[in-house]
C-alpha positions as CSV (number, residue, x, y, z in Angstrom):
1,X,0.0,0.0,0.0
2,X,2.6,2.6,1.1
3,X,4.5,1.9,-2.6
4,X,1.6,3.3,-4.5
5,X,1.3,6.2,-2.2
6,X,4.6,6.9,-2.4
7,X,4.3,6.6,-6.4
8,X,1.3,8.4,-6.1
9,X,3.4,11.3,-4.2
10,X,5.9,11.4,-7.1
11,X,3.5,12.2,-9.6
12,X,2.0,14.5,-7.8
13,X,4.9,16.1,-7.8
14,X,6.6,15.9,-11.4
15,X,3.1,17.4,-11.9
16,X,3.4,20.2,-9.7
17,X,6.8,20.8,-11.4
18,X,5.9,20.5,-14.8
19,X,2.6,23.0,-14.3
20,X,5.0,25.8,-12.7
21,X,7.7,24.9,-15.2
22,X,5.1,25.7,-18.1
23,X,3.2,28.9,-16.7
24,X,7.0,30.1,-15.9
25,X,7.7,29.8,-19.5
26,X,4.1,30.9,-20.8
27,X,4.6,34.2,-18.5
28,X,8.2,34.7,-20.2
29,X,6.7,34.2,-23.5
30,X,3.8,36.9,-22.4
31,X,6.0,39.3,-21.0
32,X,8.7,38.9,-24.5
33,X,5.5,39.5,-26.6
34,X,3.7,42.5,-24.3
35,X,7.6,44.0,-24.3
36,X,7.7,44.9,-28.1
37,X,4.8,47.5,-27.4
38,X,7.0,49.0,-25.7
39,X,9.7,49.7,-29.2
40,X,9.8,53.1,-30.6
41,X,8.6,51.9,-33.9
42,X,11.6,53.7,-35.8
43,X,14.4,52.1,-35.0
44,X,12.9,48.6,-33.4
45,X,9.8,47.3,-35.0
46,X,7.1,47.9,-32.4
47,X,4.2,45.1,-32.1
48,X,0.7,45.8,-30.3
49,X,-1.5,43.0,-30.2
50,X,-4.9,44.2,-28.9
51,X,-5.6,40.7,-26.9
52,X,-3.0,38.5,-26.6
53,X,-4.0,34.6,-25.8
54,X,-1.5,32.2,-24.5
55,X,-3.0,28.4,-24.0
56,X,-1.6,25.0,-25.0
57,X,-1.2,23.5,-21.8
58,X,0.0,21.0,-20.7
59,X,1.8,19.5,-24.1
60,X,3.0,23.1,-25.9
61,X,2.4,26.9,-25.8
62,X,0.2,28.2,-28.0
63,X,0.0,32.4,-28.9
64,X,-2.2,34.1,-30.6
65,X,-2.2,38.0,-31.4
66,X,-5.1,39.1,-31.9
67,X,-5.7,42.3,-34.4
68,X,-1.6,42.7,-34.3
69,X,-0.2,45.8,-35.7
70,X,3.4,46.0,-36.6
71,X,5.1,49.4,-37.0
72,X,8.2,50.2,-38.6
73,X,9.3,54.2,-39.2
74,X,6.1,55.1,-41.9
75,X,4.7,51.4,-42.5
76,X,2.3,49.8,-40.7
77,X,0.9,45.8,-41.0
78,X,-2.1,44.3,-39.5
79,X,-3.5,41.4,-39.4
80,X,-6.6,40.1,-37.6
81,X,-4.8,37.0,-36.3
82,X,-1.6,35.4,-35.8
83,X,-1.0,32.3,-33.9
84,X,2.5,30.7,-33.3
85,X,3.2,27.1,-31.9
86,X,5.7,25.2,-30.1
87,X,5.6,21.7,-28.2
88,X,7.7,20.6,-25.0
89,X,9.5,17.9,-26.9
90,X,10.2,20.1,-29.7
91,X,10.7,23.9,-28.4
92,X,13.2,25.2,-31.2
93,X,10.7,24.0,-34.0
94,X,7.6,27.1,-34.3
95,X,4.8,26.6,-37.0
96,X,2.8,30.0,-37.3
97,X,-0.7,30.8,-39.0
98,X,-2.3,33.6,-40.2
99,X,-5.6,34.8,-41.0
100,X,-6.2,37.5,-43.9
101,X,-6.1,39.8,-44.6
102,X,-2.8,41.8,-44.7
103,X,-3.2,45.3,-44.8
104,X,-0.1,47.7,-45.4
105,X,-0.4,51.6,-45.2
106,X,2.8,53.4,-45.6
107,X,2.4,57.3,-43.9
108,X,4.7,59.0,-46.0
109,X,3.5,58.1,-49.3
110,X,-0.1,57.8,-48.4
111,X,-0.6,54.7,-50.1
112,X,-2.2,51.5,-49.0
113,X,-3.1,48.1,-50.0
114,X,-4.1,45.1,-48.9
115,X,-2.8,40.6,-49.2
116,X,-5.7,38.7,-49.4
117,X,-4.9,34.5,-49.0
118,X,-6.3,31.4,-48.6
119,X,-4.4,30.3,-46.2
120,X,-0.4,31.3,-45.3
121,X,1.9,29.4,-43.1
122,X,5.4,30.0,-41.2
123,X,7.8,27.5,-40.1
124,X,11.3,28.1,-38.1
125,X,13.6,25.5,-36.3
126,X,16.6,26.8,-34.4
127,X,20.2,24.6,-34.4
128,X,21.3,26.0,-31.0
129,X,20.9,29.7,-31.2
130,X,21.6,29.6,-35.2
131,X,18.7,29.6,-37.8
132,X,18.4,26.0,-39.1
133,X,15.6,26.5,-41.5
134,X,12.4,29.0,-42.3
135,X,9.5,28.8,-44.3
136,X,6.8,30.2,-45.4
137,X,4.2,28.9,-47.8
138,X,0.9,30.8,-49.2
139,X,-1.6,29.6,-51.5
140,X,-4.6,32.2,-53.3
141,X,-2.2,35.4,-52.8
142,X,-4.1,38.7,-54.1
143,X,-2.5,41.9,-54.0
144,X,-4.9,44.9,-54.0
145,X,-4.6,48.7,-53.6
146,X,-7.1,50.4,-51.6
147,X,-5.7,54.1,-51.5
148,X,-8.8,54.8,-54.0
149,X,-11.2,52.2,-54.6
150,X,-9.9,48.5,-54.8
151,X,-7.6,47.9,-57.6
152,X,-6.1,44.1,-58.5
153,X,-1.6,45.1,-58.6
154,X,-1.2,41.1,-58.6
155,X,-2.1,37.6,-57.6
156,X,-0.5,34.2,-57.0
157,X,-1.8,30.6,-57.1
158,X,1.1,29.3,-54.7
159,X,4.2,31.2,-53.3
160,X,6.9,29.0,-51.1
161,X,9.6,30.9,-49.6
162,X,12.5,28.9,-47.6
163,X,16.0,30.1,-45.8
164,X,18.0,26.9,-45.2
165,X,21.2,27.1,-42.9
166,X,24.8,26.5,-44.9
167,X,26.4,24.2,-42.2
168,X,29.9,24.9,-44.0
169,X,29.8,28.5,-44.1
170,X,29.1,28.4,-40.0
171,X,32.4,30.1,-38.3
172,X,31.6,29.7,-34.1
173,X,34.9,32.0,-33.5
174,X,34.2,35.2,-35.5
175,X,30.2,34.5,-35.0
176,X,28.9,34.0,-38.6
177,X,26.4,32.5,-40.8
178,X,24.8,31.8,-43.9
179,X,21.6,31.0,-45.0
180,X,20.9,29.7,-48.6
181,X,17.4,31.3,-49.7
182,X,14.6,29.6,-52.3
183,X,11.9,31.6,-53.6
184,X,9.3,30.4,-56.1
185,X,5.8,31.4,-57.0
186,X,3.3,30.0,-59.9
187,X,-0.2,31.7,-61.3
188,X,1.4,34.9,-61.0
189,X,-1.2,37.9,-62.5
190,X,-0.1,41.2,-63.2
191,X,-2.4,43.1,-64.9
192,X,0.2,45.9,-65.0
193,X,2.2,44.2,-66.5
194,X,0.5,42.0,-69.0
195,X,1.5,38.8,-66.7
196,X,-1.6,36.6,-67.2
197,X,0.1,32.8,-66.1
198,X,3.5,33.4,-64.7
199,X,6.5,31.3,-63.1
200,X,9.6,32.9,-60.6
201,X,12.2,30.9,-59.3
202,X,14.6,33.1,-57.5
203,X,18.0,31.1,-55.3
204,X,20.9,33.1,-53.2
205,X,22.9,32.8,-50.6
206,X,23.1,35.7,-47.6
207,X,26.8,35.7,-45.9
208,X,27.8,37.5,-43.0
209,X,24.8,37.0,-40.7
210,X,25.1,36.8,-37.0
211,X,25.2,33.0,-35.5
212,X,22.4,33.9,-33.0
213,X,19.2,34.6,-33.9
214,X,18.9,37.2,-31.0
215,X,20.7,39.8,-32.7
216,X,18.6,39.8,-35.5
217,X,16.1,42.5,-33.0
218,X,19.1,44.8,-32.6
219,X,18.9,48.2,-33.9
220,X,22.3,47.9,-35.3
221,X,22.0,44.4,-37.6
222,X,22.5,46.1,-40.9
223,X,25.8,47.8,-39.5
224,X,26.8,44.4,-37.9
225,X,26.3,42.7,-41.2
226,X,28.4,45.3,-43.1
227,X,31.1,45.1,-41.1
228,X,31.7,41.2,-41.5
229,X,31.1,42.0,-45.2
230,X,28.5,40.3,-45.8
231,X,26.9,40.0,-49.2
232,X,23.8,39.0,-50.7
233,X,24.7,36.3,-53.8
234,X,22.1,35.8,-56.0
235,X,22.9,33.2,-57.7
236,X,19.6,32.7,-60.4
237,X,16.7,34.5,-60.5
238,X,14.2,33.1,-62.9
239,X,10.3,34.5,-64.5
240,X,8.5,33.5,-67.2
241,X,5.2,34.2,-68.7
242,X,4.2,32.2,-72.4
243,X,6.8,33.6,-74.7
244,X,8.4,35.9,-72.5
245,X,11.2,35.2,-70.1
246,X,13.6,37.1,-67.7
247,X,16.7,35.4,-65.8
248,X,19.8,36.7,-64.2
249,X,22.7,36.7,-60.9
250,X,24.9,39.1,-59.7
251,X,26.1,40.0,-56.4
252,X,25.3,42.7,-53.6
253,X,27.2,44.1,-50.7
254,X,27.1,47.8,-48.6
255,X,30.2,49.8,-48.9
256,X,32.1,51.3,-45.9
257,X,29.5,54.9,-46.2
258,X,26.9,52.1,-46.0
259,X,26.0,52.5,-50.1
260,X,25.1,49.3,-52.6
261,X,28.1,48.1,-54.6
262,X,27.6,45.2,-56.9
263,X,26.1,44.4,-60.3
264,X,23.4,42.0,-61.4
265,X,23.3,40.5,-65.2
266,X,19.8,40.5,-66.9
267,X,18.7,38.8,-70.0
268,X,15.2,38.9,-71.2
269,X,13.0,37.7,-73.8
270,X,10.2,39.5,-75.1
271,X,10.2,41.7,-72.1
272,X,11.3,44.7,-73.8
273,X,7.7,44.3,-76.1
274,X,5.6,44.2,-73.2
275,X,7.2,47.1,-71.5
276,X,6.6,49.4,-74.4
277,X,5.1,52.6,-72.9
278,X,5.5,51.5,-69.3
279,X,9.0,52.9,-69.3
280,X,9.4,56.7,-71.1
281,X,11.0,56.2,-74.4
282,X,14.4,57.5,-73.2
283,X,14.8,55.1,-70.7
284,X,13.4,51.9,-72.2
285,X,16.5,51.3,-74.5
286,X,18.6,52.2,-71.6
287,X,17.0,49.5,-68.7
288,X,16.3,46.7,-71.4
289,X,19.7,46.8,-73.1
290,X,21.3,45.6,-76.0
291,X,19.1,43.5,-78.6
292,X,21.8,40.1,-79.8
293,X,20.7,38.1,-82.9
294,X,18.7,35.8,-81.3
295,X,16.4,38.5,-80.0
296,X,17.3,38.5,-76.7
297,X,18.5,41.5,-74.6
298,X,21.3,41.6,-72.5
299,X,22.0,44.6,-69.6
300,X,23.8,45.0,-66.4
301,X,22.4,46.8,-63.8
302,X,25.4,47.9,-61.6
303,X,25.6,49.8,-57.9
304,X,28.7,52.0,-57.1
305,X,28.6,54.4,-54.5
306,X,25.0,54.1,-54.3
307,X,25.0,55.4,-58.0
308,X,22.8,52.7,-60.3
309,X,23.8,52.7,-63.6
310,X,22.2,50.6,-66.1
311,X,25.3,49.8,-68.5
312,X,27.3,52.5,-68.3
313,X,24.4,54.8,-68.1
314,X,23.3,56.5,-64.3
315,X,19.8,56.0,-63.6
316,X,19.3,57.1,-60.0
317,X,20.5,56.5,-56.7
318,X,20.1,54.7,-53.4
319,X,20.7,56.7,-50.0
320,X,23.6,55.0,-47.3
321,X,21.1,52.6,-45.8
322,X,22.3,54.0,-42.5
């Protein structure tokens, strides 16, 4: 008799342990969340959920933001809900899901628009402190402006978008990363731009990160990542509509004054038609490039100093980006 009240005793209090354990890290989790309210909003994002949920006891934790609006400098974002998981057995894996729609409003220009979706789901597993992997996958995307009226700018049948870790790029002594990126998207509409059934496929590589995903919420990231020297490879980028076809790489970086350096390589097919009074006349030759025999055009589109020149031609320029 005395064993099973003594077994009885232990459970009780592995019970007892495990409860406190999980409202101790439910009211961490709280408090982290509740804290970004508290960001200026120019140089830290600031979120404000107006009812924030926390439940998934006694397995997982479970949050849910409820009408969360995320401010950075003049843009805002809001969504009606967004709920993140995690499980005991599994707490550096988070799945996240949204409902729609998105709106963004940005206060300087005035302009707005809004993300409709069918559904849209987030994914992020941590190695130690260092992103592993993160993805996000959407299905019925519809892009609509609502400064005046509502306005189609575009729509997707299916966008995935993943950021993989590259174990061999991983340097524990200086701190720094790499993360190999996927993007592709099919169904793309653009009525703009006389897209009616399009493809992207877009792969690079992002060197120079931090090892711990902590500092990605410090004000001074970008400056971090310029300092190792980090770069932005794109290695393909890839669209096509019927007849008509873009592709490219190149390579991007900040300078020491914090300007874009690098060039990327465009060729296109029957791009140059579609964009036929889209561009002013003077500039269409210039962004599209040289026409080869086999009717496709060739340009590079080049950063120095912050000056963009397409060819050997300036076409505008990019303030330091801090």
């Amino acid at each position: 008799m005395k064993r099973f009240v003594w077994l009885g005793t232990v459970v009780f209090v592995l019970l007892l342990l495990w409860s406190a354990g999980w409202f101790a890290a439910s009211w961490y989790v709280r408090d982290t969340v509740l804290s970004l309210a508290e960001a200026d909003g120019v140089d830290t994002p600031r979120l404000v959920c107006q009812t924030l949920d926390i439940g998934g006891f006694p397995l997982g934790l479970d949050v849910r933001c409820n009408s969360g609006t995320l401010t950075q400098a003049d843009l805002t974002a809001t969504l009606p809900q967004l709920r993140a998981t995690a499980v005991v057995y599994q707490p550096t894996q988070i799945q996240a899901f949204a409902q729609p729609p998105l709106t963004l409003t940005d206060a300087f220009t005035g302009s707005s628009s809004e993300v409709g979706f069918a559904d849209l789901s987030l994914s992020a597993s941590l190695q130690g402190l260092r992103i592993g992997s993160v993805s996000l996958v959407a299905n019925g995307l519809d892009w609509t402006n609502t400064a005046i009226g509502r306005e189609r700018l575009a729509s997707a049948e299916h966008m995935e978008v993943h950021l993989l870790d590259i174990p061999e790029q991983h340097d524990p002594a200086t701190g720094r990363a790499a993360l190999a990126g996927y993007v592709t998207a099919g169904g793309i509409v653009a009525p703009s731009l006389q897209i009616a059934a399009g493809t992207a496929e877009v792969e690079a590589e992002f060197n120079g990160l931090p090892d711990d995903v902590r500092l990605y919420l410090e004000q001074d990231i970008l400056q971090r990542w310029q300092a190792a020297g980090g770069q932005v490879r794109l290695i393909s980028f890839n669209g096509q509509d019927g007849e008509s076809s873009v592709s490219g790489d190149g390579t991007l970086a900040l300078d020491a004054a914090a300007r874009l350096e690098g060039q990327v390589g465009v060729t296109s097919t029957g791009l140059a038609e579609r964009t036929q009074g889209l561009i002013p006349a003077p500039l269409h030759g210039l962004i599209m490039g040289q026409q080869a025999a086999d009717g496709t055009y060739h340009q590079t589109v080049a950063a120095r100093s912050g000056v963009m020149f397409a060819g050997m031609i300036p076409i505008g320029t990019v303030p330091p980006l801090f």
